[in-house]
C-alpha positions as CSV (number, residue, x, y, z in Angstrom):
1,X,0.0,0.0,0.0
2,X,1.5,3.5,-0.9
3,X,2.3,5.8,1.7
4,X,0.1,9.0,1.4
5,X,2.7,11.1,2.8
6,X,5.5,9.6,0.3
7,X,2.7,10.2,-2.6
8,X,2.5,14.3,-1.7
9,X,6.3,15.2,-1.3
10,X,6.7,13.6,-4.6
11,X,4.2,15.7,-5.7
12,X,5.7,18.7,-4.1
13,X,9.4,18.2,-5.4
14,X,8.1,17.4,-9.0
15,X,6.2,20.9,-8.4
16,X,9.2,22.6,-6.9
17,X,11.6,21.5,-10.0
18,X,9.3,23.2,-12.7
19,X,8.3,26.5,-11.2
20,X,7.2,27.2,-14.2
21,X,4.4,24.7,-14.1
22,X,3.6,25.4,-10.9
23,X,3.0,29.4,-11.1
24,X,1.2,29.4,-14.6
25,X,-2.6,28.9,-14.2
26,X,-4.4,26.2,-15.7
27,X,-7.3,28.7,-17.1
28,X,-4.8,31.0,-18.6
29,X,-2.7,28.0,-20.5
30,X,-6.2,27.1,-22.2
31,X,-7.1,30.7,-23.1
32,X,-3.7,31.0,-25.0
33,X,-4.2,27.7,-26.7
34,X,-7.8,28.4,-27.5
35,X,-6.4,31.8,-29.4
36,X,-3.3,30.0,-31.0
37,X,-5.9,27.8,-32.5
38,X,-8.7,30.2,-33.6
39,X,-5.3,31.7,-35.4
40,X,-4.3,29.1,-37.2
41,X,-8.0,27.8,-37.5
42,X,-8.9,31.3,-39.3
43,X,-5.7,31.2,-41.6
44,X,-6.6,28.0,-42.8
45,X,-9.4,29.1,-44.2
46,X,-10.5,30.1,-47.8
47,X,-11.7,34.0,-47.3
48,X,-8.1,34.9,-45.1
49,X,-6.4,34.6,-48.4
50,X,-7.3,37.8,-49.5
51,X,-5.5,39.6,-46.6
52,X,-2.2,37.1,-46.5
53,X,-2.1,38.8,-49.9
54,X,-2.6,42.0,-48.5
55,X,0.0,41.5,-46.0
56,X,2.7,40.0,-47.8
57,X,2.1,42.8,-50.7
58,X,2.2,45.5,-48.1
59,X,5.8,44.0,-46.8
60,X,7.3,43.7,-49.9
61,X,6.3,47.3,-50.7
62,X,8.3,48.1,-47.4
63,X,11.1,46.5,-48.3
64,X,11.3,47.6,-51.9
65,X,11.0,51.6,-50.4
66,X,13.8,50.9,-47.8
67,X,16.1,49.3,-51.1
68,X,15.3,52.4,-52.6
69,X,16.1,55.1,-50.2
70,X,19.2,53.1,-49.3
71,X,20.6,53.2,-53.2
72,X,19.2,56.5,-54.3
73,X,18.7,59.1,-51.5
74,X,22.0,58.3,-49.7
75,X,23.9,59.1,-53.0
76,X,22.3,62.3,-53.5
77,X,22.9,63.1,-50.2
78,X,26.3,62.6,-50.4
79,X,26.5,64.6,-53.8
80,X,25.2,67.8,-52.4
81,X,28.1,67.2,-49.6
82,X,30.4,67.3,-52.1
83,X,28.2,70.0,-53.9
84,X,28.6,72.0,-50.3
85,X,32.4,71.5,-49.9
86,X,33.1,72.5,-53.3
87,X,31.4,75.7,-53.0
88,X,32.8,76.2,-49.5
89,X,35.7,78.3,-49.1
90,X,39.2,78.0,-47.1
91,X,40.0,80.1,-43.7
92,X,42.1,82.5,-45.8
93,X,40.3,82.4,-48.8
94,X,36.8,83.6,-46.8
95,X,39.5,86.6,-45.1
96,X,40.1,87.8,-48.3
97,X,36.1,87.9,-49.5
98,X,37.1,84.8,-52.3
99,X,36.1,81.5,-53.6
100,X,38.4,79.4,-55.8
101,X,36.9,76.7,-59.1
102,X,38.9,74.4,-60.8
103,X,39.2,75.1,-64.8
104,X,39.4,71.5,-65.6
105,X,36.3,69.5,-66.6
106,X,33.5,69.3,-64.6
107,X,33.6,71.4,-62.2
108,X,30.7,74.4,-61.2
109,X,32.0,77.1,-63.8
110,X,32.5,74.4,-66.6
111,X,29.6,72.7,-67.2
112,X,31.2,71.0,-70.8
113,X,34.9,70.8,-72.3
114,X,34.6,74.1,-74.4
115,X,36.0,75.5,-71.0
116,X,33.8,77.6,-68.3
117,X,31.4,80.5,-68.2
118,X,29.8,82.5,-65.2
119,X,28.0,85.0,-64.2
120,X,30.4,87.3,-61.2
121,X,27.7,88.9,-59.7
122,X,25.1,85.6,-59.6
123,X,28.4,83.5,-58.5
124,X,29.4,86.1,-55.7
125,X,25.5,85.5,-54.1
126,X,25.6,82.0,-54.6
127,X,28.2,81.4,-52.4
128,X,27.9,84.5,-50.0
129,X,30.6,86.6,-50.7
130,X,30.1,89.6,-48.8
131,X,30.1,93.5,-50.2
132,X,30.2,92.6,-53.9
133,X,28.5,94.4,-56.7
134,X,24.8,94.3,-56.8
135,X,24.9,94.9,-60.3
136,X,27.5,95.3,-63.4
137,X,27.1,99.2,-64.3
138,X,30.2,99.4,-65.0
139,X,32.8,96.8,-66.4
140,X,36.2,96.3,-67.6
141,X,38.5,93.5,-68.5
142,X,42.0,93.2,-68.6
143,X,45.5,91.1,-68.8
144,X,48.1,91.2,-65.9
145,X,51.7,90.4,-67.4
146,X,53.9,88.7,-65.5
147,X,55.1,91.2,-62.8
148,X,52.4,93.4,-63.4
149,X,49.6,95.1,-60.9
150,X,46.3,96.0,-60.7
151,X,44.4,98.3,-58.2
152,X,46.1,98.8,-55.4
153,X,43.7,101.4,-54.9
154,X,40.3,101.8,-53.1
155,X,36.7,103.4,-54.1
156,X,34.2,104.8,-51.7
157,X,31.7,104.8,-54.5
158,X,31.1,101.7,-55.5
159,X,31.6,97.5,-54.8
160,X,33.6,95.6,-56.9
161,X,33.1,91.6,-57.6
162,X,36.5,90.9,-59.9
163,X,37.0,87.2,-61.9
164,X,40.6,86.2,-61.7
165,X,42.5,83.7,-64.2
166,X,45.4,83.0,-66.4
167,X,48.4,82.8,-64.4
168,X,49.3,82.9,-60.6
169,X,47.8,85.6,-59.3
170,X,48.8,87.4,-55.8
171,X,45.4,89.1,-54.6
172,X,45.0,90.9,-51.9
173,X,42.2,92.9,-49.8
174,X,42.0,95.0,-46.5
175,X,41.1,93.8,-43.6
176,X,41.3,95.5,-40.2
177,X,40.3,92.2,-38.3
178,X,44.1,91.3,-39.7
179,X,47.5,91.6,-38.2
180,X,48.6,93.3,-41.4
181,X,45.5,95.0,-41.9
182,X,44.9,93.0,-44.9
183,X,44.3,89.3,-46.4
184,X,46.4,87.9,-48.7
185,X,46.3,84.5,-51.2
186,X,47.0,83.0,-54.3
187,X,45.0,81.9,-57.2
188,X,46.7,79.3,-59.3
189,X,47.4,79.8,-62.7
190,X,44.7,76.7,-63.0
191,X,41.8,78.1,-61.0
192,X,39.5,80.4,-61.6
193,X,38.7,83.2,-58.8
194,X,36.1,85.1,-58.0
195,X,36.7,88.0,-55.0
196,X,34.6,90.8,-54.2
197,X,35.6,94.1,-52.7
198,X,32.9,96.7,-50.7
199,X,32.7,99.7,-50.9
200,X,35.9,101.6,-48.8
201,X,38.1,98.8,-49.1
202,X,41.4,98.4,-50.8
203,X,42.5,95.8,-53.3
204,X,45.3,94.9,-55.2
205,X,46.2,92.0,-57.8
206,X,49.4,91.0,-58.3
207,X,50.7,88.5,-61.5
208,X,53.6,86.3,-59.6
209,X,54.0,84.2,-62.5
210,X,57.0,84.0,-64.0
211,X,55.8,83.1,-67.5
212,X,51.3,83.0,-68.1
213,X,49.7,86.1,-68.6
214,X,46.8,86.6,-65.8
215,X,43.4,88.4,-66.6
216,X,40.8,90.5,-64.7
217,X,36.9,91.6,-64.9
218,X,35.8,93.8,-62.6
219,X,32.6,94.1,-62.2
220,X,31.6,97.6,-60.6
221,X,27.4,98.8,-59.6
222,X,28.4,102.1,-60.5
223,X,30.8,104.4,-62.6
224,X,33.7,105.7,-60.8
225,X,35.3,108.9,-61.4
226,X,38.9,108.4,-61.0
227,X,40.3,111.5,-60.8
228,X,37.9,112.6,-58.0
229,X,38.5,112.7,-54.3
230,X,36.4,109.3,-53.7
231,X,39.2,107.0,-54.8
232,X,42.5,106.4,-52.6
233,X,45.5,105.2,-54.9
234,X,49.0,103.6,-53.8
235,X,47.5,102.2,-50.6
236,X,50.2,100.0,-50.1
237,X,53.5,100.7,-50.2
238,X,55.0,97.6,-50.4
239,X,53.7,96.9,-53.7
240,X,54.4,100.3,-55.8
């Protein structure tokens, strides 16, 4: 005959190994079947085709969106990155009120290998060059042989947005937040520049190549007078 007692510890410890077992409740593990089955029950049928369809159309849509933001939108991203840092300009570069292009093919100013076109003032805007001409009332083009100078002079009458190429070009442009009192860089003879200068502010442009011929536009939103008193000439010294 079994031993009651024997029959209820064994109980117990079978309990006590499998808490699991022992803490779910019996009404809740036949609920959860129940709805597994109405699931799979409902499924299973004829009329729930329709929305597996739905479903599985609805995911593959999903997936197809997420291919295609991953292989187009990150690219164009990335291109108006490289859009941004191309247009950007250097510390010294922004000191002295000018951005620098490449000549070469492509590039911003050369759209196709006849060579490159722009327009100063729309270019100057464009990449927030401060104090340039608003307009071109006046203009003038020029070369700059080797050795030779340009401006070194300032209007109070007018802003000035210049295009710089040809050969190495020294440029330069006051600027009291400098040591010097102005900011100073080059322009390769395979760049293209374009500067601006405000109104009241000196510049100068310098051809430090020993060989290429350098040229100049200046772009000016008025007509200056230069034998008036609202031009200063021979600002600096160091370059007469």
């Amino acid at each position: 005959m079994a031993n009651p007692r024997r029959i209820s510890l064994s109980n117990f410890n079978s309990n006590s190994n499998n808490p699991t077992l022992s803490l779910e409740n019996p009404s809740q593990q036949q609920t959860q079947s129940l709805s597994l089955s109405s699931i799979i029950i409902f499924f299973k049928r004829p009329h729930a085709f329709p929305i597996l369809l739905s479903i599985f159309l609805l995911l593959t849509w999903v997936s197809l969106r997420l291919q295609h933001f991953h292989h187009y939108y990150s690219p164009q991203q990335q291109q108006q990155t490289q859009d941004t840092q191309k247009w950007s300009r250097a510390g010294e570069d922004d000191k002295a009120n000018l951005v620098r292009f490449s000549s070469d093919f492509p590039s911003k100013i050369t759209k196709d290998k006849r060579g490159w076109m722009l327009d100063p003032v729309s270019i100057a805007r464009a990449v927030g060059l401060p104090g340039g001409a608003v307009s071109c009332s006046s203009v003038h083009v020029g070369e700059i042989r080797p050795g030779g100078m340009r401006g070194n002079h300032r209007h109070y009458t007018c802003n000035e947005t210049f295009v710089i190429w040809g050969g190495e070009v020294k440029y330069r442009l006051e600027n009291h937040m400098m040591d010097e009192g102005y900011a100073e860089v080059t322009v390769g003879a395979d760049e293209v520049a374009v500067a601006t200068s405000p109104s009241g502010t000196a510049h100068a442009l310098v051809n430090v190549d020993p060989v290429r011929t350098a040229f100049l536009l200046g772009c000016q939103d008025s007509t200056v007078t230069y034998n008036s008193s609202s031009n200063d000439f021979n600002v600096w010294k160091d370059l007469s």
